[in-house]
N, C-alpha and C positions, 0 to 999 in steps of 0.2 A: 614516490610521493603521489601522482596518479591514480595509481593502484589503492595508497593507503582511501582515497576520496568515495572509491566503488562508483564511477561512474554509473556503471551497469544498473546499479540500484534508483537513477534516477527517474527510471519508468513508471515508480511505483509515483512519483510525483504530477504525473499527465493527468492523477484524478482533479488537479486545481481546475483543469479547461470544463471538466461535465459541469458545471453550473453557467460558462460561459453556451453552452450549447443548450440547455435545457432552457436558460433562464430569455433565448432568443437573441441573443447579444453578441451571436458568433461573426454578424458583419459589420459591427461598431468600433471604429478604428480604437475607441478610447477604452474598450470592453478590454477588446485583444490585447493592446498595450499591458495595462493593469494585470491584467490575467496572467500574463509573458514573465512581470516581473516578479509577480506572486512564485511562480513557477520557478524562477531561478533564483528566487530568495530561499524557498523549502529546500531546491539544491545544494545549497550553501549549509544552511541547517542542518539537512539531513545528511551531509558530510561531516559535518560537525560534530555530530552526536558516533557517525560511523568510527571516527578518529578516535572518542572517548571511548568506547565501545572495546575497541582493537589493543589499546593500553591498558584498560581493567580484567581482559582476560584474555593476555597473552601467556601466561604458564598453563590456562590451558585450552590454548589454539595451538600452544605448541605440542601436545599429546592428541591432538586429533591429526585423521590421516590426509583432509586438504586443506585444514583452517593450520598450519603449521607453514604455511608458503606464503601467510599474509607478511607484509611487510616488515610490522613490529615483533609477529612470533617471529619470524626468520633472521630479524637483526639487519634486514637490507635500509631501515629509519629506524634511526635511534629515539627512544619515548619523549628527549625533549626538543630535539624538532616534531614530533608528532604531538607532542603538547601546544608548541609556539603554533603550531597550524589547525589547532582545535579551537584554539582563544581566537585566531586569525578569522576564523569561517565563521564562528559567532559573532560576533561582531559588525561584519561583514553581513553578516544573515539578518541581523536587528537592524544594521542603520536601513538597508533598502527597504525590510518592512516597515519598518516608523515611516517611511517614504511614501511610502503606498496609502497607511492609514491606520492611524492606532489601534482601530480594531481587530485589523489582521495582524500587528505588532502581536498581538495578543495571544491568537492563537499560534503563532510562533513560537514566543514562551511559555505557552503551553504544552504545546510539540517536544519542544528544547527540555522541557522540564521533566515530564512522563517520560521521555526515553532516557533519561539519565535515570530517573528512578528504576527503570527496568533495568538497566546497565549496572547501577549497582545491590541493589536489591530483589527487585522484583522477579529478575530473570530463575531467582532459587525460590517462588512459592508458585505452586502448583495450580494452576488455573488463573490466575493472575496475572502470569508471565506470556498467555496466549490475550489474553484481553487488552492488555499493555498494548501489545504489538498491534493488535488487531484496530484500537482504537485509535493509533497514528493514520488511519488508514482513513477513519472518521472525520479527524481534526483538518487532512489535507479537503476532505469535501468539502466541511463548511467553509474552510479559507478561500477557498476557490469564489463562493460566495460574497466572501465579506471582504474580496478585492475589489470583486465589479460592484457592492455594496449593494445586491439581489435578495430575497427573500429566498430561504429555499423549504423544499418540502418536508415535514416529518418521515412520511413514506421514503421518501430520497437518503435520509440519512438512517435508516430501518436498514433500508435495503442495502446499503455502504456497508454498514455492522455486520450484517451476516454473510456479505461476500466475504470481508477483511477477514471474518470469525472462523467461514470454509478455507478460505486459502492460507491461513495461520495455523490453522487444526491439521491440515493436510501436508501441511510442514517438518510439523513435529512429528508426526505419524512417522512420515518419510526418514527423518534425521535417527529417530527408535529402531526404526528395519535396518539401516544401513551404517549402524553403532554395532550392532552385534551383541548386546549385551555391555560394552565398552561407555555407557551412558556416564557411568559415575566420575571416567576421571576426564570427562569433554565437558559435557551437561548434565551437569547434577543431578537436575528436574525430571529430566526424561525418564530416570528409573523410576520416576513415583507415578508413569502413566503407566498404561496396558495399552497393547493391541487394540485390543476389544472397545476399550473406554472409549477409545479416540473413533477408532470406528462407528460407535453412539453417536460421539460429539462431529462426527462428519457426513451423516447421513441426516444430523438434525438440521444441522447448518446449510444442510444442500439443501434442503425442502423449504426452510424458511426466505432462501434467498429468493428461490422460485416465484413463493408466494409471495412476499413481499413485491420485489419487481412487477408483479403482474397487476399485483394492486393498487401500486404506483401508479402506474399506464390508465388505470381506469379512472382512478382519482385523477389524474392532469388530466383527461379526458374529458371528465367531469366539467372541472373547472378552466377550462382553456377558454371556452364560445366560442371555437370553430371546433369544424369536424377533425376529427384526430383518428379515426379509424385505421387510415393506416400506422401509427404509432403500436399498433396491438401486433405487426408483423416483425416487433422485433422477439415478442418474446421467446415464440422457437429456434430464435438464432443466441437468446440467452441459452437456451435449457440445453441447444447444442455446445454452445461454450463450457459450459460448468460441467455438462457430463464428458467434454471430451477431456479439460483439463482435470477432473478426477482419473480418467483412465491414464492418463500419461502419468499420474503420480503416482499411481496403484503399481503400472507397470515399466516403469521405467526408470535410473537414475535422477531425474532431476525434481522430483518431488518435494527438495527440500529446496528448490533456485527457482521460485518462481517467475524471477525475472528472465532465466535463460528459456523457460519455456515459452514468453511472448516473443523474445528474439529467436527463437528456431524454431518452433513449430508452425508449420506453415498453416496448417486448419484454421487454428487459433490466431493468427491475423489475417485468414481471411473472414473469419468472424468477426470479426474486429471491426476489420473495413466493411462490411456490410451490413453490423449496425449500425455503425457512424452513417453513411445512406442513408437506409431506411430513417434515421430518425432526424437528420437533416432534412429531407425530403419531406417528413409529415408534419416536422415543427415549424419550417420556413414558408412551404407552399399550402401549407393546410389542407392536405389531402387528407 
């Protein structure tokens, strides 16, 4: 039952805290609070949706060579406790957000909503199925926002879209190499990409997030009234992140888990932690 929840996946949720850090609210007891619960209501949610997810296409998790070990393919949870535990977690996900504040409610069911549409539809049309995914990645930004009830940037959520968009393109790439060919009776969609395409769609991605991010930094800079100068030191610790997590997908199994790649590779959290620094240090001290 653990397992059916995917823990592991709730890293992709840590994106609620960047507006608690950006927006300067990262030493406000009542910021962090909010922010916390946002954080474990998307947890909730986004186990929720994993649950639906894991029941709509178990016949075929069970013909794929690791998605065959999840709970429901494997028969270790039967689908209507995995049902009664999917109603359980939404539920559960909506009352703390109504908690929090109808307008985060909102983007919850908006969350809740787009990933079932991907879940049952959307996952079979072609470019759509990456956008879906990529735009959960969006929703948790603004939420993050509209917990601590902050304004957040256009640039910010730019730049959210084309990480989401790199690291969902670089997914599916990964999941195509290490199909074999075998696309059609796992993932439908994947036979109707190319190498190549995705390749396109991954070198665009990586340049726009680039640029984007950087023009972030100058715009808050802009608009800050204090000196922000050091905030520009994080961006080569971007451009090493993004270029290191394209090598490790290029060259490596886990291309397609991008959450195992935050929890083991060590570069990649020490990048991690050393933006977090640097931009704690130029947004709280005004250096």
């Amino acid at each position: 039952m653990i397992r059916l929840l995917r823990p592991r996946q709730w890293t992709k949720n840590l994106l609620l805290f960047a507006a608690l850090v950006f927006a300067r609210q990262l030493f406000e007891p009542g910021a962090v609070v909010l922010a916390t619960l946002g954080f474990i209501a998307f947890c909730l949610a986004s186990s929720s949706v994993y649950v639906v997810n894991d029941l709509v296409d178990a016949e075929q998790d069970r013909r794929h060579p690791e998605k065959r070990f999840r709970p429901v393919a494997s028969g270790a949870v039967t689908p209507a406790r995995a049902g009664v535990l999917a109603v359980a977690l939404t539920i559960a996900a909506l009352s703390l957000s109504y908690a929090i504040n109808p307008t985060f409610l909102t983007a919850v069911i908006v969350y809740i909503g787009m990933t079932h549409l991907y879940s049952f539809r959307g996952k079979n049309i072609v470019v759509l199925d990456i956008l879906l995914v990529a735009f959960g990645f969006v929703i948790r930004a603004i939420a993050g926002a509209l917990a601590i009830q902050v304004p957040i940037s256009d640039w910010f959520i730019l730049c959210t879209a084309f990480v989401a968009l790199f690291l969902t393109v670089s997914k599916r790439k990964a999941e195509l190499v290490a199909l074999k060919g075998d696309a059609s009776y796992t993932r439908p969609v994947l036979e109707k990409y190319t190498p190549t395409t995705l390749n396109s769609f991954i070198a665009t991605t990586m340049s726009a997030t680039l640029i984007s991010y950087g023009l972030y930094v100058l715009d808050f800079q802009k608009h800050s009234g204090t000196d922000m100068r050091l905030l520009m030191c994080t961006f080569p610790v971007v451009v090493f992140g993004v270029f290191r997590y394209h090598h490790i997908a290029e060259t490596s199994d886990l291309g397609d888990k991008p959450e195992e790649v935050i929890l083991r590779d060590r570069p990649i959290q020490a990048c991690a932690v050393l933006f977090l620094l640097i931009a704690v240090a130029a947004l709280y001290l005004g250096t």
